[in-house]
Each structure stands twice: as C-alpha cells, then as structure tokens.
N, C-alpha and C positions, 0 to 999 in steps of 0.2 A: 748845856745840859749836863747832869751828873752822870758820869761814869758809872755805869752798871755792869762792865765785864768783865772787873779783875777776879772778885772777891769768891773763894771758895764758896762762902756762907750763901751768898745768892743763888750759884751754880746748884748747891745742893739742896736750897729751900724751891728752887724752880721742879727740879727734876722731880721733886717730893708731889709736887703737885702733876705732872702730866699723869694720868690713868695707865695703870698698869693690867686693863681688862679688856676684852673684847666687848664691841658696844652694837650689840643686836637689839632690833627692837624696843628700841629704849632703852634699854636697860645696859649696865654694866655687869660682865660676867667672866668670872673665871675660862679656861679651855677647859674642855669637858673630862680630859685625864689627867688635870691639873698639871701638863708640861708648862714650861717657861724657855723663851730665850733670851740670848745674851745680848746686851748694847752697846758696843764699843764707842771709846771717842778714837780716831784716828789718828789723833794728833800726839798721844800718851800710851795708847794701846789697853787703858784700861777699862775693866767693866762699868758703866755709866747706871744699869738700869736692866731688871730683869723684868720682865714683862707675858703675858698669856701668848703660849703657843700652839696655834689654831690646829685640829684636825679634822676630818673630812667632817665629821659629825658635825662640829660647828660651819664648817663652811653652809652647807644644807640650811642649819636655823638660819643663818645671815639671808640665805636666799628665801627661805619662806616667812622672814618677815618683810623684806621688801615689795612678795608676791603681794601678801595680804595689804601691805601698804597702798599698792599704786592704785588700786579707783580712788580713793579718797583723797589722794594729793593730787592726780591727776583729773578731779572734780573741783579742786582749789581754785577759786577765779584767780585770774592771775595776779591780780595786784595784789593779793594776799603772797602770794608765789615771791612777788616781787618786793613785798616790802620785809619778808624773811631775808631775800640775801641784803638787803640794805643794812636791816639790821645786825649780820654778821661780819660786812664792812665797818659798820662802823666798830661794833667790837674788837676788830681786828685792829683797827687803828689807836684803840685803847689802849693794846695787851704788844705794840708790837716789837718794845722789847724783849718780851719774853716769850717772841716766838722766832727772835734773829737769833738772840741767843742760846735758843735751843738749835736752833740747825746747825750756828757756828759749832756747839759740842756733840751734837750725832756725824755731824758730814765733814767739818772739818773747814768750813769756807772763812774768809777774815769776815770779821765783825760786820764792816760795811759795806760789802758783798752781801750777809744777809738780809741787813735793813733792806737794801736795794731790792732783792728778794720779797718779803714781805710788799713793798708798796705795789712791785710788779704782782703777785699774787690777788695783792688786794682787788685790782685792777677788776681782777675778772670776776669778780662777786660784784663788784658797782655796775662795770658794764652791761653783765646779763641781766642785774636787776634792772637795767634799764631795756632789753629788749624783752624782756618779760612779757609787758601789753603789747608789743609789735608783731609778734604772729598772726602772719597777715593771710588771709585766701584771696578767691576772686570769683566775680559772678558774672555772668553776662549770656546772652543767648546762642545757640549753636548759629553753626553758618547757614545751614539749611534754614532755620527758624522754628523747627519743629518741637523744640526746647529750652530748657536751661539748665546752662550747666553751673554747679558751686561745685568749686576748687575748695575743702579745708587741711589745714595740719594738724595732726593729732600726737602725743606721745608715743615712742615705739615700745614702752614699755619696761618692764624692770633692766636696769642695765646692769653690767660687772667691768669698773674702772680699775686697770692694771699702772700702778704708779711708779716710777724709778728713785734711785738713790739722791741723785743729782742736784733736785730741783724740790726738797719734801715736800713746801707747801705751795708751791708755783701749781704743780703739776695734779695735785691734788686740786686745789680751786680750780683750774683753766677743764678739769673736767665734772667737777661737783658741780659748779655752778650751772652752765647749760644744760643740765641732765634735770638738775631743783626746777631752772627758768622755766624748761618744756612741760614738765610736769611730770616727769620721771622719777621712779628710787632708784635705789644704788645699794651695791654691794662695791666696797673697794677696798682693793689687797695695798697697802705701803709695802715698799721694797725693805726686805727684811734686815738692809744695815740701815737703815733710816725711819724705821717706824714710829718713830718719838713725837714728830711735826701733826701728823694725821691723827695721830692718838688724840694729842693738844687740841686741833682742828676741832674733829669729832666734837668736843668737849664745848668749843666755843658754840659750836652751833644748837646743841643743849642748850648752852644758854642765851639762845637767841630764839627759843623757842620752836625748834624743831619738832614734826610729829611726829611719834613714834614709828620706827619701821622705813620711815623713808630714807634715812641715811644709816648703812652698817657696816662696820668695819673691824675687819678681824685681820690679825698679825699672826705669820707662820715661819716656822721655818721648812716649812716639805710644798711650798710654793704649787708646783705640780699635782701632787696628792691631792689638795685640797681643793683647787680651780679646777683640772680637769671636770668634774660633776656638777659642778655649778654652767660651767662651760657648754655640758649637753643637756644640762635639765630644759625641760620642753618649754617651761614659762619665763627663759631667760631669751629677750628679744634685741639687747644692745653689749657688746665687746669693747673697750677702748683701751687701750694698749699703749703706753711708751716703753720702748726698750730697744734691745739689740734687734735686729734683720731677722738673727738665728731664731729666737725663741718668736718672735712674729709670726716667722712662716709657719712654726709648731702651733701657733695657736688661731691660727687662720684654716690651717688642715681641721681642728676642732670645732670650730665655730663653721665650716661647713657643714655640720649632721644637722645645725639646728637651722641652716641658711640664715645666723645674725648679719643687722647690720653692724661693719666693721668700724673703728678707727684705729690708723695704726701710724705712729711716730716712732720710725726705727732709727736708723744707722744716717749717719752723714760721712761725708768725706770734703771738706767744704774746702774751693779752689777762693782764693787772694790773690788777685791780679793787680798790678801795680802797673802801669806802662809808664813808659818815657817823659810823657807830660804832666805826672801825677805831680800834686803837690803832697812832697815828699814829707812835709810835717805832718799834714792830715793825713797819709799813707802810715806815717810810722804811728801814729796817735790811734789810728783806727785798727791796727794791727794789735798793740797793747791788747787795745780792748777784745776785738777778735778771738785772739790766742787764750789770754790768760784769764778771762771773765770766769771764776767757779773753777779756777789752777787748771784751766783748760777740759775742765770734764763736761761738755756742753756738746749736745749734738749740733749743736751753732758753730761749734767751735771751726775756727781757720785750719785747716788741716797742711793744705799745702800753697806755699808764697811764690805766686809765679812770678817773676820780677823779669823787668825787661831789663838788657845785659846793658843797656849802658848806664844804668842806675840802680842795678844788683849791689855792687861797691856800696857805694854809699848809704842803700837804705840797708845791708846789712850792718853797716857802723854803727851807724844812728840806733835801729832796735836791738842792737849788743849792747850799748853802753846802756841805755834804758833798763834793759833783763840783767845786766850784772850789778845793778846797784838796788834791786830787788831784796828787798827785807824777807827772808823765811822764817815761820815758825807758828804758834799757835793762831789761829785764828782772834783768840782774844789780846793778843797782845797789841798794843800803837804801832799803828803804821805798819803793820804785816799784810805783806802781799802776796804771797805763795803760803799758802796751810800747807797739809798732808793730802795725799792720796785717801784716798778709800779704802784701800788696804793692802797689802803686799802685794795680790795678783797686779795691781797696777803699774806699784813699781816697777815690778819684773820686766811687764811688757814695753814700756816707757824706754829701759835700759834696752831689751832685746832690739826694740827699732831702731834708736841712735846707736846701738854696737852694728848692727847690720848694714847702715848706711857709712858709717865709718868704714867699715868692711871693703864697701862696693867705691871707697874714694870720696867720699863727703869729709869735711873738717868741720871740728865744733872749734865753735868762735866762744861761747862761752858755756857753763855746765856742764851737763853731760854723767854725771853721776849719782849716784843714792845718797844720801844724807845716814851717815850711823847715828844710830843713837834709839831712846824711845820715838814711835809713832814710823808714819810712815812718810819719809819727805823723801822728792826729787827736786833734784835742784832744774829751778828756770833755764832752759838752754836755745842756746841759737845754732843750728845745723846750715854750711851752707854749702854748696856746690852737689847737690843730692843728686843723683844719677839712677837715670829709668833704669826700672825693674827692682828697686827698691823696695823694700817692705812698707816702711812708711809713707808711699805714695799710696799703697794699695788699704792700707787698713787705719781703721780710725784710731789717732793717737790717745785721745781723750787724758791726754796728762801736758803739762809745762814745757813743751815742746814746739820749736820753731822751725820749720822746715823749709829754704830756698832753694829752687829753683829758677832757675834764669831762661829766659825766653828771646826770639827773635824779632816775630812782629806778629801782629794782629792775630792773624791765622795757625799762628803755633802758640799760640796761648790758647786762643779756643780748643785746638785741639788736646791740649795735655788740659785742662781745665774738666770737658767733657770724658775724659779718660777715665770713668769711672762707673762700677755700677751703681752708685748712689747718687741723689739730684737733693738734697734737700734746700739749702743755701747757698750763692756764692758773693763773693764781695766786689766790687770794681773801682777800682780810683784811676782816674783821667779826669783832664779840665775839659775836653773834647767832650758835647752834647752829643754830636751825632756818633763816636764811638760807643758813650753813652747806650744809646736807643739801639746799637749794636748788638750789645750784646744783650739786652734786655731779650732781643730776638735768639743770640744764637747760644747761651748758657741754659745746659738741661736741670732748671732746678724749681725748686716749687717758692722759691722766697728771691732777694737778692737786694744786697745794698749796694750802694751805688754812694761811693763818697762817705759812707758811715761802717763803722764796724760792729754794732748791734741793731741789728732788725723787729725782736719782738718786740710786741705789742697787744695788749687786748683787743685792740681794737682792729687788729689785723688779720686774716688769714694765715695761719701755720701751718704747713706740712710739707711735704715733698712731691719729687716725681721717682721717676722707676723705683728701684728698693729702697729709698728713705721712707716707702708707705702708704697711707691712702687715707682722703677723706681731709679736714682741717676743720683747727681747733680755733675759738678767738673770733673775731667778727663777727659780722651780722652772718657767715655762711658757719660759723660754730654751733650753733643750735638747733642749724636743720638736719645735723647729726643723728640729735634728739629727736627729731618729727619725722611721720610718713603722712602722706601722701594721699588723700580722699578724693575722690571724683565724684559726684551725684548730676544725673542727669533728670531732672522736673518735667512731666508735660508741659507744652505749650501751654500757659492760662486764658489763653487770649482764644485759643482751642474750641 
C-alpha cells in the first residue's frame, strides 16, 4: 500500500476537508457568537485547526433538533435503521485512511494504532447494524390464565453521548451506533482536544444519508456551560458518558433531576497478574499490549503488574529490554511506538507518580523521564519493586508507564489485585485452568482477560463494577441501553 502519512500536502488537504461547524439539524452552522477553538497536535504543540465554539444557546438548538427528530426515526422500520449504519460502515472502510490519520494528528497515537482504531470502530456500526432487526419481546399468557401478556422494547428517547479524548472515533461509534440501531437521536459532545474525528464522523454519516436531526454534534470549550441544560431539559431521556469517575459522579448528580437512564465508562485501575506458571512470553507479549496500547492512555490500560516473586526478575528483564528499544516520536513516523501525551497535564502527572514511587523505594529499570523538546513525550518506563501506599497503585497512570509489583501466592495477589476502588478490567496469565476459573470468581471487575492482553470487542459487553461505572456498551446487552421496557396485559380471548 502507498504511504499516505508523511507528506505535509496530505496532512493539510485532509484537515481542509474535516468541517469546521457545528452540525444541528442537518445543517452545518457556525456557534451562535461566532467563538472558535483551538486544535492542537500533541506531538508539535501546534495549532492544527480552529473550529466552532459551542455556547449554551447552541447546545439548546442541538437538543431541539434531536427532540423534533425522534418520532420519525424512531418510526423508521428497522431495516431501514439498519441498512443506514451498514452504509456508514462501509464508508468508513472507504475513507479509513483519512480517519487514522486524522486521529494520529489530533491525539497523537502511531499510525497503526489508529488503523487498528478505525477497524475496531468500525466494528460497532456493522455489529449494531446487524442487531438492528433483533429487538426482540415476548408473548405468552399469565400464570393465572386470565390473560396475555406482550413484553415490547421501545426507544428511550433523545439521548446526550459524552465522548473522551482517547479513543475519537471508537467511542463515538460504540455509542452512536446503538442509540441510531434502537431508534434513538443524539446530541454528542467530542472531548474538546479531540474534536476533529467526530466532526469527520458527523460528516460521513451525511453522506450515508442521514435524516436530519437525528445526529447532532456540537464542539465547545466551556463543556459544563453547555451540557448542564441539555442535561436537565425535561425531553432528554438517555446520558452516556465516558470519562473520569470525578466528572461521572458530577454528572450522575445531574441526570438525577430528570431520573435518565444512565451509561457511565469511568476510571479503571486495571491489576496484571502474572503467577508462577505463566508462560512468560505470552505474559510479556500481553503486557506490551496491555500497557502501551494508545501510549497507555486507555481505561483498559494495565495499571499495576502483580508478578509472583519468583518470576518478578525475569519478567521484569524481558519487558525492560522490549520498552527500552521502543521508537519515540510522531505518530507518523515508521515504526513509532510511543507518540506524545495529550498534553502537558499528563506529563506532569506520569512524572509525579514514578518520582513518588521512587521516593517510597521503587527503582526505574528503564525511562522514567520527560522528553524535551516540541510536543509532549514521556519516555516508556518500567518501575519495579513499587511499594504499598504508593501513588501509582492508587490512581490511574493513563501514560507509558509500567508498574511491578511482586506477590506471594494466590491469596495475596487477589488481595492487592482487589485493592481498589475501581473494577473495570483485569488480566490473568497462568497455564492453570482451575486457577483460571478462580479468579474469573474472585477478581472485582466487569471484563477480564485471561491469557490475552486486549479485551475489547464489539461484540462484547464493556463496562465495569464499583466506580469504573455502570450499564455496558458493545454486545447484544449495548443496545438495551437504548430500549425500555413495555408490559401490556390483553384479556383473555378465549374469555
């Protein structure tokens, strides 16, 4: 295949085409006091792209064109429903260099990291197209016999999808699409250093024939301002949410006025258990991936590597040498495997956790530093001999960062594993079946791999337990998200 990621000329005939407007109602439109904000790339620290900066007044339009939208999409038989997201798949698989390459220059991930990105995206436009017609009830007669009952599902109505930096178009699709499948509009906010991808999005689905109203997307910098009132308007009946814990619970206190229903993909702290018997290649292989999938900014991401101590040594060797021969640098460059951060605040905190575990008696095996220069790079590091009460046992690293931990047996791995108030994912490597099924039982988390170091899937259940969230996205239980819940009781006919 030709190389499409060096050439300025391309970078900047792409960027000429993503939409610089907000897109209510069909329409593409200026912010109503004609502000703009800025687009960094990460990697340079320079302006990419100044784009419409939403104010409450536009949040409002966004939501009363979704209002006006939903009888009439959610009147769409579904195959029509259905053969809309098919047709945005497949344009997606058209255009999908020039929507890797746009995320490699808003977020800053290597090149093939966003391909990966796009086909995982894609995923969830094919799959919900395909449970589209499977919204299923049930009928059957009461126990007594005095009736019948029909079970149906219906839309819950205009929803408002909150998207993170991380993942532009992953996290955009995995909630656009069951919201389109159920028969739902949308209002959805992009996270304001990644707005570029959704803009694009937006754009594809235009031309795949989108009605008007049912998809609207507006871009801000005062996040708050703007959502709060969309948040309480009385006609808004679905929330979905990824991001931190912190602003979840803020907006869980809000979406209690209107009693929506919720989704909420917060915080992980994600335990890597290695034990004794693990095969130590797939242990190190799955750890790579683990850690540094998206320069480790992944609520998936491996947080902390509980290693049993008598293969701490060595599996710390082996994923040293790996992470110090790590390529840094632009995303577009061959064979870059660490981009930049997201931007300063990340470095800083990246540094503050490995200076503090340093602090407390941990040794870095390898990195451990900021990168000077333009953009914002930390180098790949391996931390070992981390010691409880550490910062970065407790808070998610979300940067290039490898954390061990050494354990004793069974019981004290669960325990420092569970040590947390976050459940979202954990990982397990052992050749043992029945430790295996162990911990399937005694890990508090809402996912888990076992032998692998990446989990998602469209076709799967996402989310967590305690504060990673609530509700999941993906699988056949992603789109009952989108439905409630009908009961009709019939006389007897027979009566």
């Amino acid at each position: 295949m030709t190389d499409l990621t060096v050439t300025v000329d391309r970078e900047t005939e792409l960027l000429a085409r993503v939409p610089d407007k907000l897109f209510i109602g069909g329409e593409w439109r200026s912010a109503t006091d004609d502000k703009q904000l800025r687009v960094f790339d990460p990697a340079t620290g320079q302006v990419v792209k100044r784009i419409a900066d939403a104010s409450p007044v536009d949040g409002k339009a966004a939501m009363d064109a979704a209002a006006e939208a939903f009888p009439a999409w959610a009147a769409t038989p579904a195959r029509e429903r259905a053969e809309l997201l098919r047709r945005a798949f497949d344009l997606l698989q058209e255009r999908k260099e020039d929507f890797a390459l746009l995320m490699t220059i808003e977020m800053g991930k290597p090149l093939a990291e966003a391909r990966g990105e796009v086909a995982y995206g894609g995923e969830f436009l094919r799959w919900f197209s395909e449970e589209t017609a499977r919204i299923q009830g049930r009928y059957g007669a009461n126990p007594e016999g005095t009736g019948r009952m029909i079970v149906s599902q219906h839309p819950v109505g205009p929803c408002f999808l909150i998207t993170p930096w991380n993942f532009p178009l992953a996290m955009a699709t995995r909630k656009i699409a069951p919201a389109l499948a159920a028969g739902c509009t949308v209002v959805i906010k992009p996270a304001e250093l990644t707005p570029l991808t959704t803009l694009y999005f937006a754009k594809l689905l235009e031309d795949a024939g989108l009605p008007k109203g049912v998809v609207n997307v507006f871009t801000t910098s005062t996040s708050g301002a703007v959502s709060e009132p969309i948040i309480r308007d009385p006609r808004l009946r679905k929330l979905s949410f990824t991001g931190s814990t912190q602003v979840g619970q803020r907006l869980l206190e809000q979406a209690s006025h209107g009693v929506l229903r919720t989704s909420m993909e917060l915080g992980g702290n994600a335990p890597f258990v290695v034990f004794d018997d693990a095969d130590l290649d797939k242990a190190v292989d799955g750890a790579i991936l683990a850690k540094f999938r998206n320069i480790g900014q992944a609520c998936t991401a491996a947080n902390r590597f509980i290693v049993h101590r008598d293969v701490a040594d060595e599996f710390a060797r082996r994923v040293t040498e790996r992470v110090a021969a790590f390529k840094i640098g632009r995303g577009t460059e061959d064979g870059v495997i660490i981009g930049p951060l997201i931007n300063q605040d990340a470095v800083d905190k990246a540094r503050s956790l490995v200076d503090d575990a340093v602090s407390r008696g941990a040794q870095v095996r390898t990195g451990g530093h900021e990168i000077d220069g333009a953009g914002t790079f930390y180098e790949p590091t391996v931390v070992i001999d981390v010691q409880p009460g550490s910062d970065i046992l407790r808070e998610e690293i979300f940067g290039p960062v490898l954390a061990i931990i050494p354990f004793d047996d069974e019981d004290d791995a669960v325990r420092i594993a569970n040590d947390t108030e976050y459940g979202l994912v954990s990982y397990v490597f052992t050749e043992s079946l029945s430790r295996g099924q162990r911990m399937i039982d005694k890990l508090e988390t809402g996912m888990m791999g076992l032998n692998v170091g990446v989990v998602s899937n469209a076709a799967a259940p996402f989310g967590g337990w305690k504060m990673s969230g609530l509700g999941r996205e993906g699988g056949a239980e992603g789109i009952h998200e989108y439905l409630q819940t009908k009961y009709t009781l019939t006389a007897n006919p027979y009566a």
